[in-house]
ZALUMRO-518995 format. One record per atom (N, C-alpha, C, O): residue in three letters; residue number from 1; atom name; chain; z, x, y. Coordinates in steps of 0.02 Angstrom, whole numbers. Last residue first. Example, Ala and Ser with C-alpha at 12.3 -4.5 7.8 and 13.67 -1.06 7.14 Angstrom:
% residues 2
{"SER",2,"N","A",{354,642,-112}}
{"SER",2,"CA","A",{357,684,-53}}
{"SER",2,"C","A",{394,645,2}}
{"SER",2,"O","A",{402,670,57}}
{"ALA",1,"N","A",{390,660,-284}}
{"ALA",1,"CA","A",{390,615,-225}}
{"ALA",1,"C","A",{390,660,-165}}
{"ALA",1,"O","A",{423,712,-166}}
//
This chain:
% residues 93
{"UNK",93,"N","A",{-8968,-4617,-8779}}
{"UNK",93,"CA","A",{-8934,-4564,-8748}}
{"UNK",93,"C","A",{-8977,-4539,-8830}}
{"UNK",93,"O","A",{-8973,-4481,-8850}}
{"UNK",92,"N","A",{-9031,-4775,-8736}}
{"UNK",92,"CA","A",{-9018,-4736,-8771}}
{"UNK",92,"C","A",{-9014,-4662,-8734}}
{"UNK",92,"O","A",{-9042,-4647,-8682}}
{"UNK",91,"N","A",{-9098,-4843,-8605}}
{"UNK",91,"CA","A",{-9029,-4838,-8617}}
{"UNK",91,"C","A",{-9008,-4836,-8697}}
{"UNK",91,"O","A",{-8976,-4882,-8722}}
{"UNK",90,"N","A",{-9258,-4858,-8689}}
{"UNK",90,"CA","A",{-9224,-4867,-8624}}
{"UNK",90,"C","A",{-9148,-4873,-8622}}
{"UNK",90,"O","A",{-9134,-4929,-8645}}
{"UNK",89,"N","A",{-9331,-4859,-8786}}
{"UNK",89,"CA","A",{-9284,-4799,-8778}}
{"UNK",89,"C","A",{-9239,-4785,-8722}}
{"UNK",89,"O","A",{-9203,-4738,-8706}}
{"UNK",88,"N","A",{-9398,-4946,-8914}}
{"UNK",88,"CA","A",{-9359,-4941,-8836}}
{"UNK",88,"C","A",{-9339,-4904,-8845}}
{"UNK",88,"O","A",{-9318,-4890,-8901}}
{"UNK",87,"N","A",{-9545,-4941,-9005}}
{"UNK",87,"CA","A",{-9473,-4920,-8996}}
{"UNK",87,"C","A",{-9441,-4914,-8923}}
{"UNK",87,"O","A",{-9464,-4875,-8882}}
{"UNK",86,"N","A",{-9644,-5093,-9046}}
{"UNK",86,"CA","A",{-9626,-5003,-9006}}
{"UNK",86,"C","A",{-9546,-4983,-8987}}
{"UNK",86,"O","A",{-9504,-5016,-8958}}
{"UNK",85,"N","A",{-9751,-5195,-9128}}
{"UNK",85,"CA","A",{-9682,-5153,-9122}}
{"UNK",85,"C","A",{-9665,-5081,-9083}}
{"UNK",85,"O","A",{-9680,-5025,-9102}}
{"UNK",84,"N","A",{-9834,-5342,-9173}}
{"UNK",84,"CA","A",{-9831,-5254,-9141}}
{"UNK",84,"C","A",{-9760,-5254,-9120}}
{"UNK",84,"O","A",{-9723,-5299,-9101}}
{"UNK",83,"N","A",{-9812,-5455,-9225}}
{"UNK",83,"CA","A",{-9886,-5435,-9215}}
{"UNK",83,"C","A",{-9863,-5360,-9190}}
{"UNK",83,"O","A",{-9907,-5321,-9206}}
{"UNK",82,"N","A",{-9695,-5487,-9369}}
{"UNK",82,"CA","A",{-9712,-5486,-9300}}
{"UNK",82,"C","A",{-9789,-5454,-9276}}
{"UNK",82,"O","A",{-9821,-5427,-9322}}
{"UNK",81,"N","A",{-9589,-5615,-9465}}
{"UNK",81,"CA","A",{-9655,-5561,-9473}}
{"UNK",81,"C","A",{-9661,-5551,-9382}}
{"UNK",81,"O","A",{-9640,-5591,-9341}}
{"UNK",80,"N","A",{-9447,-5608,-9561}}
{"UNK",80,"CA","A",{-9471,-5592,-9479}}
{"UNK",80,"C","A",{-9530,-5553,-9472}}
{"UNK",80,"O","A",{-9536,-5492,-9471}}
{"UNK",79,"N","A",{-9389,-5702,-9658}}
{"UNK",79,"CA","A",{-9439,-5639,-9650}}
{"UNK",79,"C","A",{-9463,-5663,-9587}}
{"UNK",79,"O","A",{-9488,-5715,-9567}}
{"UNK",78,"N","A",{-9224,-5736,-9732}}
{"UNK",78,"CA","A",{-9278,-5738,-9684}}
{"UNK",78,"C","A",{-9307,-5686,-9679}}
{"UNK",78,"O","A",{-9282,-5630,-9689}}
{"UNK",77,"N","A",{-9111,-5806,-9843}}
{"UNK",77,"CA","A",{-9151,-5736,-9838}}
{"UNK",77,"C","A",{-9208,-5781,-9774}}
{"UNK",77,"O","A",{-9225,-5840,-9774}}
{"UNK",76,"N","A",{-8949,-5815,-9859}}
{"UNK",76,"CA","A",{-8998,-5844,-9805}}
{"UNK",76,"C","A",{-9047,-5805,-9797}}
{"UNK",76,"O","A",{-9043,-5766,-9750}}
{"UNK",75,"N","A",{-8807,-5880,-9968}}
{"UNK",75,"CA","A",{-8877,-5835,-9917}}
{"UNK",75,"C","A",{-8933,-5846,-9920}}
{"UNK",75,"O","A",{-8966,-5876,-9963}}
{"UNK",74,"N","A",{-8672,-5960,-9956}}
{"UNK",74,"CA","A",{-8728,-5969,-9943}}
{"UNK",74,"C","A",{-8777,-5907,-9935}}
{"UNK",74,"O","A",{-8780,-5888,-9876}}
{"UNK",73,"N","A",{-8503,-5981,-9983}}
{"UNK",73,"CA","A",{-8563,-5942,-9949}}
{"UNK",73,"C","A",{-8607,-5975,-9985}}
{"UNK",73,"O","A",{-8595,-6012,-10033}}
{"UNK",72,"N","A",{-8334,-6031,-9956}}
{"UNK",72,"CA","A",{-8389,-6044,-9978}}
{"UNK",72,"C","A",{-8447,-6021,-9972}}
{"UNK",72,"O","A",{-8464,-6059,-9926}}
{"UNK",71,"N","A",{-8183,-5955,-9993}}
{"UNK",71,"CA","A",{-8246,-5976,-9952}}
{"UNK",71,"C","A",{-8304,-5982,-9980}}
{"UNK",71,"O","A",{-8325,-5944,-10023}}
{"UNK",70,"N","A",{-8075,-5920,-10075}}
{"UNK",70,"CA","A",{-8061,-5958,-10024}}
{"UNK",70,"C","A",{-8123,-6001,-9972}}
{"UNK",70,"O","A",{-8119,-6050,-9935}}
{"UNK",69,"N","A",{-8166,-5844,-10215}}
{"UNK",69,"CA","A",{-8095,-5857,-10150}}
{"UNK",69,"C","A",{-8083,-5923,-10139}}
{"UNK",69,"O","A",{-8080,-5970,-10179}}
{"UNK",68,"N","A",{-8333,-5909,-10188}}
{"UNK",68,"CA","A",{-8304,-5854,-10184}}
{"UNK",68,"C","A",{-8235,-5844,-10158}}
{"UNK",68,"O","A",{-8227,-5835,-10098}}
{"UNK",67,"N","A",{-8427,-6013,-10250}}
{"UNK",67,"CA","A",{-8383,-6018,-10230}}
{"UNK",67,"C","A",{-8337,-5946,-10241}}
{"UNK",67,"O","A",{-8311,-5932,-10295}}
{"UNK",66,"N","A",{-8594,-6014,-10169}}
{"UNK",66,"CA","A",{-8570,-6011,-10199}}
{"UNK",66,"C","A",{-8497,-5995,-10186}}
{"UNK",66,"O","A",{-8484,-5970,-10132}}
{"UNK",65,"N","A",{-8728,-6134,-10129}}
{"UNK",65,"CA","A",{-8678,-6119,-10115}}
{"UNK",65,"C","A",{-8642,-6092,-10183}}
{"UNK",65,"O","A",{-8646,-6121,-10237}}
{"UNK",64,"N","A",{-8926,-6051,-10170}}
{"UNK",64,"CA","A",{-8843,-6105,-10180}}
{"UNK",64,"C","A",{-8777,-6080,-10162}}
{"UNK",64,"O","A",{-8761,-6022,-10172}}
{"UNK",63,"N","A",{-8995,-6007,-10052}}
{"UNK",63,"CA","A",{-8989,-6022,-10090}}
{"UNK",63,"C","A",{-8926,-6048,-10110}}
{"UNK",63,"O","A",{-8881,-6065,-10072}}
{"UNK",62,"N","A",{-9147,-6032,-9929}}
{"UNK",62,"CA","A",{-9082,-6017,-9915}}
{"UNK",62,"C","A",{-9039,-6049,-9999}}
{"UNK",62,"O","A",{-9048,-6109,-10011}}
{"UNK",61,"N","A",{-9275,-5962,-9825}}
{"UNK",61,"CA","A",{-9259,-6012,-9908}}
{"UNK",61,"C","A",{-9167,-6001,-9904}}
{"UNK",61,"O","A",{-9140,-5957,-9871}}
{"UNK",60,"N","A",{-9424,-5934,-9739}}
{"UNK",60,"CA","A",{-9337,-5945,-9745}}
{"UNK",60,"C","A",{-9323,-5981,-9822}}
{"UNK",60,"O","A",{-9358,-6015,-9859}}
{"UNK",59,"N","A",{-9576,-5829,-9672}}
{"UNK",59,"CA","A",{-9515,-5881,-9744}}
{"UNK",59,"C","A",{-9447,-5869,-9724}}
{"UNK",59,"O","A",{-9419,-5819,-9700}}
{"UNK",58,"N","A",{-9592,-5807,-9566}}
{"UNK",58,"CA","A",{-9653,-5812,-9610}}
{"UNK",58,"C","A",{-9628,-5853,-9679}}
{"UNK",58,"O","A",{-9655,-5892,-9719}}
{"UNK",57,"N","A",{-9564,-5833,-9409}}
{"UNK",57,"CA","A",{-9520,-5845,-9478}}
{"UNK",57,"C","A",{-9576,-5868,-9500}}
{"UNK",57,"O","A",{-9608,-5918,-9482}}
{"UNK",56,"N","A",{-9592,-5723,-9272}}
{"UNK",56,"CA","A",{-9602,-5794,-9315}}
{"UNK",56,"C","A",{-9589,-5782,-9364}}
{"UNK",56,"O","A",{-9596,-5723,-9382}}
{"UNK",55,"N","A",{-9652,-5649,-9140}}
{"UNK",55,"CA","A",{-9599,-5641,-9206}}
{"UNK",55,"C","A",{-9604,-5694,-9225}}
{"UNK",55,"O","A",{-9630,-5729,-9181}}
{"UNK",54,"N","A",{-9699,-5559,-9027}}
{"UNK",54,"CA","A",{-9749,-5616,-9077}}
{"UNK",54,"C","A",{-9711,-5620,-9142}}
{"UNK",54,"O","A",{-9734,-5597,-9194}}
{"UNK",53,"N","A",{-9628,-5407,-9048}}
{"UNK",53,"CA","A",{-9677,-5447,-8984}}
{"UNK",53,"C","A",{-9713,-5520,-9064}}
{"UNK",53,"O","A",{-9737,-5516,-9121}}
{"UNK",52,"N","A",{-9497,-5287,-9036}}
{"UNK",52,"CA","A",{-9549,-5342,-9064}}
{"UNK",52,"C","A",{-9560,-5396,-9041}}
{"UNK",52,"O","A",{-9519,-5434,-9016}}
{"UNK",51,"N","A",{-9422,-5156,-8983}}
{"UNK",51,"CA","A",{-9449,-5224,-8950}}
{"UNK",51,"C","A",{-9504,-5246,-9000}}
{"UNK",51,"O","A",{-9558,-5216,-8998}}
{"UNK",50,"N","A",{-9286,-5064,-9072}}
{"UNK",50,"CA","A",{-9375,-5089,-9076}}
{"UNK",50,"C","A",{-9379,-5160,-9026}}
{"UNK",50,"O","A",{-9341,-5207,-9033}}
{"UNK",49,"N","A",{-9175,-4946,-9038}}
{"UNK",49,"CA","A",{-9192,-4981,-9053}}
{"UNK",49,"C","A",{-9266,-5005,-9040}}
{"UNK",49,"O","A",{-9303,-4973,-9003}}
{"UNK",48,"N","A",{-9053,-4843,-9162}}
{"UNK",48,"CA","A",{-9143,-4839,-9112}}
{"UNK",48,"C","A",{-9172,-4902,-9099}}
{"UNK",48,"O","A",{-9200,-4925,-9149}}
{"UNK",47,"N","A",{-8947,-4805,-9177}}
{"UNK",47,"CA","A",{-9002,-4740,-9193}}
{"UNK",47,"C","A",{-9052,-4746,-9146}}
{"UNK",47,"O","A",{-9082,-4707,-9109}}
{"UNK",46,"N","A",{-8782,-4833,-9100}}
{"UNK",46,"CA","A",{-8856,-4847,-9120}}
{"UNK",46,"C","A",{-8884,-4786,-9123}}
{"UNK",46,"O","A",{-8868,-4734,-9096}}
{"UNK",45,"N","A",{-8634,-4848,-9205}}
{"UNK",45,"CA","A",{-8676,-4799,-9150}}
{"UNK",45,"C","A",{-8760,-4815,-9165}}
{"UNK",45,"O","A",{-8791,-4810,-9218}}
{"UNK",44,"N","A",{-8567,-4885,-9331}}
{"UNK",44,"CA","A",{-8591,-4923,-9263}}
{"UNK",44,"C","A",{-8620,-4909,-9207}}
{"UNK",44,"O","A",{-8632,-4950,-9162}}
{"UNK",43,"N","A",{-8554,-4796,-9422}}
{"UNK",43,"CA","A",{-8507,-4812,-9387}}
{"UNK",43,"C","A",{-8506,-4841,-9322}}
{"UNK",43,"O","A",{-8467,-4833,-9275}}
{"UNK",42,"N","A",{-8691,-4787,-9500}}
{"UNK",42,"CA","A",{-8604,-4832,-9537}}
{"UNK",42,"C","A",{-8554,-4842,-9480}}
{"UNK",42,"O","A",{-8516,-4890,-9482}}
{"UNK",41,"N","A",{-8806,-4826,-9351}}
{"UNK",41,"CA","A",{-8751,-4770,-9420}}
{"UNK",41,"C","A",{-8711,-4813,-9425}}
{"UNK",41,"O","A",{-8692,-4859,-9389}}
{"UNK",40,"N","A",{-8923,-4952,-9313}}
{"UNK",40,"CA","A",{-8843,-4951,-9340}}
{"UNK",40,"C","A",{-8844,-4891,-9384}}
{"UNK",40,"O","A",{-8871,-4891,-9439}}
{"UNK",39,"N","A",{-9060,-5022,-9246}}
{"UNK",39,"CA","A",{-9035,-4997,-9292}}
{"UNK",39,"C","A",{-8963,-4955,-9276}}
{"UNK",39,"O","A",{-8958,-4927,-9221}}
{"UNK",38,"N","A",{-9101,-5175,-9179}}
{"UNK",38,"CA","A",{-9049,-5123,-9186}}
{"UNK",38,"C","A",{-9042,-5106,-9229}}
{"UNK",38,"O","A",{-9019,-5143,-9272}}
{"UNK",37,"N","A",{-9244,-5275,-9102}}
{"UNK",37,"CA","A",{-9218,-5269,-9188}}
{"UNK",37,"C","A",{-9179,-5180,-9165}}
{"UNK",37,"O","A",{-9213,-5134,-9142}}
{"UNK",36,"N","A",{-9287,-5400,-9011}}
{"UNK",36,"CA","A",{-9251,-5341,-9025}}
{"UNK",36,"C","A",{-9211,-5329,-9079}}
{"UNK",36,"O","A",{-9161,-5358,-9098}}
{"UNK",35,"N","A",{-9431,-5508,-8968}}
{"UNK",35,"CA","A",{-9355,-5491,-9012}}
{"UNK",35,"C","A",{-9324,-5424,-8993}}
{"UNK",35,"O","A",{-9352,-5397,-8945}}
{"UNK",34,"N","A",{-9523,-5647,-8914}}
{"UNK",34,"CA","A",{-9513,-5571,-8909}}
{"UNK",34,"C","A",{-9438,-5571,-8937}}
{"UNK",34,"O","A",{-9397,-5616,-8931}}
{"UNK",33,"N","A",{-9613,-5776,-9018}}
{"UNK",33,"CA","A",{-9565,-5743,-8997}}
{"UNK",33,"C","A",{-9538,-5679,-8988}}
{"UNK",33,"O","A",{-9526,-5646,-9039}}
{"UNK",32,"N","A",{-9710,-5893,-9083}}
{"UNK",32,"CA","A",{-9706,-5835,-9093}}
{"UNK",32,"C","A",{-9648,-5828,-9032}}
{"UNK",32,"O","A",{-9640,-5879,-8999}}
{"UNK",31,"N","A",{-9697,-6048,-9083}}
{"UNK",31,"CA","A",{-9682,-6020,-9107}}
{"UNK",31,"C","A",{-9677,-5929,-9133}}
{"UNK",31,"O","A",{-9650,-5907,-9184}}
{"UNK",30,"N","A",{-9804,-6079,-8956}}
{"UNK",30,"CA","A",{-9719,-6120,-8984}}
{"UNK",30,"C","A",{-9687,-6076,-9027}}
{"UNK",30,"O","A",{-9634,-6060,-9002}}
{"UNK",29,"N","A",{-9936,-5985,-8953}}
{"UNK",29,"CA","A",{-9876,-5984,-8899}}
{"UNK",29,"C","A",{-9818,-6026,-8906}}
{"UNK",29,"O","A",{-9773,-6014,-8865}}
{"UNK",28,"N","A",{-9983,-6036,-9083}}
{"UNK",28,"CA","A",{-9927,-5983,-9074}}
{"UNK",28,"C","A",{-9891,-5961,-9024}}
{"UNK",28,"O","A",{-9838,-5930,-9027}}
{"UNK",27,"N","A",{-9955,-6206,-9135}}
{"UNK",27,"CA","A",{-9983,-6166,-9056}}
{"UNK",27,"C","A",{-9935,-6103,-9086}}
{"UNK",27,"O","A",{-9877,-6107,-9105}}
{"UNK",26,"N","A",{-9941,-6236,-9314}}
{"UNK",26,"CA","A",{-9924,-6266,-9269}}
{"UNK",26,"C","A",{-9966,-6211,-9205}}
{"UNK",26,"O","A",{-10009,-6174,-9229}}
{"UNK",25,"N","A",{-10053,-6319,-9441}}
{"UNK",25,"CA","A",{-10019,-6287,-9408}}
{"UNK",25,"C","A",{-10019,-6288,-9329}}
{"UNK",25,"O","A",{-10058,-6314,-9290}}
{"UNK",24,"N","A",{-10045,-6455,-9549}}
{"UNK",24,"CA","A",{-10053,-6459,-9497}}
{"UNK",24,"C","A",{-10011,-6383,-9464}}
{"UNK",24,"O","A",{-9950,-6383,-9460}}
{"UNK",23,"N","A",{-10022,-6480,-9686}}
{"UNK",23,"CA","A",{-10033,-6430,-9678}}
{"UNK",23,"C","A",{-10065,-6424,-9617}}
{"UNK",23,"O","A",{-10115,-6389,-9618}}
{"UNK",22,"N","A",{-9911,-6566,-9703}}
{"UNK",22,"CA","A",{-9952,-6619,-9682}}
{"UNK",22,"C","A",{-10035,-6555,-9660}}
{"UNK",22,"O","A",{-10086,-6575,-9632}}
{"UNK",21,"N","A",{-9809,-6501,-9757}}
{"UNK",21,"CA","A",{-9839,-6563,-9802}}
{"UNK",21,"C","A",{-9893,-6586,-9763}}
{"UNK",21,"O","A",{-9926,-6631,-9789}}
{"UNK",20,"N","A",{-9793,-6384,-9715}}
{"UNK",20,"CA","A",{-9805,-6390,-9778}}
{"UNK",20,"C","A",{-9838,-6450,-9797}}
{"UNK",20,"O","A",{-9882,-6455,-9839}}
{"UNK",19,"N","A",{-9828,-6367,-9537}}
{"UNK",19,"CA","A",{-9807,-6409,-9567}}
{"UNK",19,"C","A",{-9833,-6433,-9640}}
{"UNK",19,"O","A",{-9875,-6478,-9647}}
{"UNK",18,"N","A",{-9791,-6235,-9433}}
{"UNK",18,"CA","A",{-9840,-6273,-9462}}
{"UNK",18,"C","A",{-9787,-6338,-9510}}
{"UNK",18,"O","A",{-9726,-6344,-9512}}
{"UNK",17,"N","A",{-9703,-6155,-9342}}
{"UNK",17,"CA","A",{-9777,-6131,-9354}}
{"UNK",17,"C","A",{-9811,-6170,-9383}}
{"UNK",17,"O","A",{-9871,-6159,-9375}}
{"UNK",16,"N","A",{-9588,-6251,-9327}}
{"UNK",16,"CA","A",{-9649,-6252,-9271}}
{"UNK",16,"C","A",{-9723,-6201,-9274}}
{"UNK",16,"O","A",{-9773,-6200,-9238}}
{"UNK",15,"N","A",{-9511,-6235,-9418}}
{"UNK",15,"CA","A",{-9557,-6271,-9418}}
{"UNK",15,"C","A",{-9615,-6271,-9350}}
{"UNK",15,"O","A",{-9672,-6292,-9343}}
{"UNK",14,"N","A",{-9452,-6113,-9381}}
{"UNK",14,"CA","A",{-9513,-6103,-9444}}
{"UNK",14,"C","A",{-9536,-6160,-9436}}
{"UNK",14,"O","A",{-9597,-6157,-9445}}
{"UNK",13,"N","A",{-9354,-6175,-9285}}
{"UNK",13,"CA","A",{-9428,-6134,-9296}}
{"UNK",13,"C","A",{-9448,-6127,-9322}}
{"UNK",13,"O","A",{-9505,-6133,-9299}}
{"UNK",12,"N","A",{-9288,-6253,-9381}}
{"UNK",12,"CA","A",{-9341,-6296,-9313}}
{"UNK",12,"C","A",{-9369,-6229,-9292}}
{"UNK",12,"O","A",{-9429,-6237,-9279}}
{"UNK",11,"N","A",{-9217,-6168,-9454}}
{"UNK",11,"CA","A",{-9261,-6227,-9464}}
{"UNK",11,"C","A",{-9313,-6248,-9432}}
{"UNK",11,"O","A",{-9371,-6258,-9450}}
{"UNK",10,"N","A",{-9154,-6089,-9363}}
{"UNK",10,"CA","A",{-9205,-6077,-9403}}
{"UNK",10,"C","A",{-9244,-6112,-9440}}
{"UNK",10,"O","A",{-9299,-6093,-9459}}
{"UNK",9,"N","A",{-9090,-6209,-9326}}
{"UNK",9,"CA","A",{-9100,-6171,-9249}}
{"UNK",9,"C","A",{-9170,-6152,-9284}}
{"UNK",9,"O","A",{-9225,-6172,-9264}}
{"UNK",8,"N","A",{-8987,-6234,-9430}}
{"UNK",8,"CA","A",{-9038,-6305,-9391}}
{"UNK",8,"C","A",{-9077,-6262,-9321}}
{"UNK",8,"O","A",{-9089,-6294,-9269}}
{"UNK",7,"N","A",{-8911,-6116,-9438}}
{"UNK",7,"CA","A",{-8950,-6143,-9500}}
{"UNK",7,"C","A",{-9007,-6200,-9470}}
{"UNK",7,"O","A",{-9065,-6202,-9491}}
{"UNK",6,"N","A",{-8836,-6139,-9325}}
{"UNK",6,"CA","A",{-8885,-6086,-9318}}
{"UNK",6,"C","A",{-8924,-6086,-9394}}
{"UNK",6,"O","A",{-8971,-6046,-9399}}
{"UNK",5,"N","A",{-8773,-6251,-9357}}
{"UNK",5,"CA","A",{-8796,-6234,-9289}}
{"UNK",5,"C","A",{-8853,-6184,-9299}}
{"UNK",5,"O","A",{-8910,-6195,-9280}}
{"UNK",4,"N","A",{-8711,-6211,-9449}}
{"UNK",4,"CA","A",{-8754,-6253,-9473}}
{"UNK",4,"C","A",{-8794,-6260,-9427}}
{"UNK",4,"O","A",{-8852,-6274,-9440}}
{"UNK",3,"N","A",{-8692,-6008,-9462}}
{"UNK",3,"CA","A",{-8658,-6054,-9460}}
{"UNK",3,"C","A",{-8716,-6146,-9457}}
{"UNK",3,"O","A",{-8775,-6129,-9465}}
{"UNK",2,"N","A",{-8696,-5877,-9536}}
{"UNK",2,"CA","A",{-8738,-5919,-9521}}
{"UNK",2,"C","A",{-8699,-5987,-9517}}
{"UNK",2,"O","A",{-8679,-6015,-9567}}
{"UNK",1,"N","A",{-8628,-5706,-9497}}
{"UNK",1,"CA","A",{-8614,-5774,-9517}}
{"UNK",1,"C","A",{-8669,-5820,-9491}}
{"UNK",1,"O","A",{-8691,-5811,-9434}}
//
């Protein structure tokens, strides 16, 4: 779930790599970021996970609400570009 909190979180990072209109970009020490990306079997047992180093939102776009039920959605595509990647293996069995 993306809630508006965390819709205004991805905002204000992608903006800090630059700025469309004024094509002023932004310090990559503001905007790059160390991550951890989990991979998941169907039944929630991890396979493997990755430390990614220098992460930044290369694109966000987020498209029309639509009315499903009872609730309203939204999705939220983001691209998580990063400079290098290595697999942790630290507390995996």
């Amino acid at each position: 779930m993306i809630s508006a909190e965390v819709k205004d979180i991805l905002i204000a990072w992608q903006a800090l790599s630059g700025n469309p209109y004024t094509e002023k970009v932004g310090h990559a020490s503001d905007y790059k970021k160390e991550a951890f990306l989990t991979e998941y079997t169907p039944d929630y047992q991890i396979v493997r996970r990755w430390h990614l180093f220098g992460c930044w939102l290369s694109d966000l776009s987020f498209g029309d609400y639509q009315y499903d039920g009872n609730a309203e959605k939204v999705e939220v595509d983001a691209t998580v570009t990063y400079d290098k990647a290595y697999i942790d293996v630290s507390g995996l069995n």
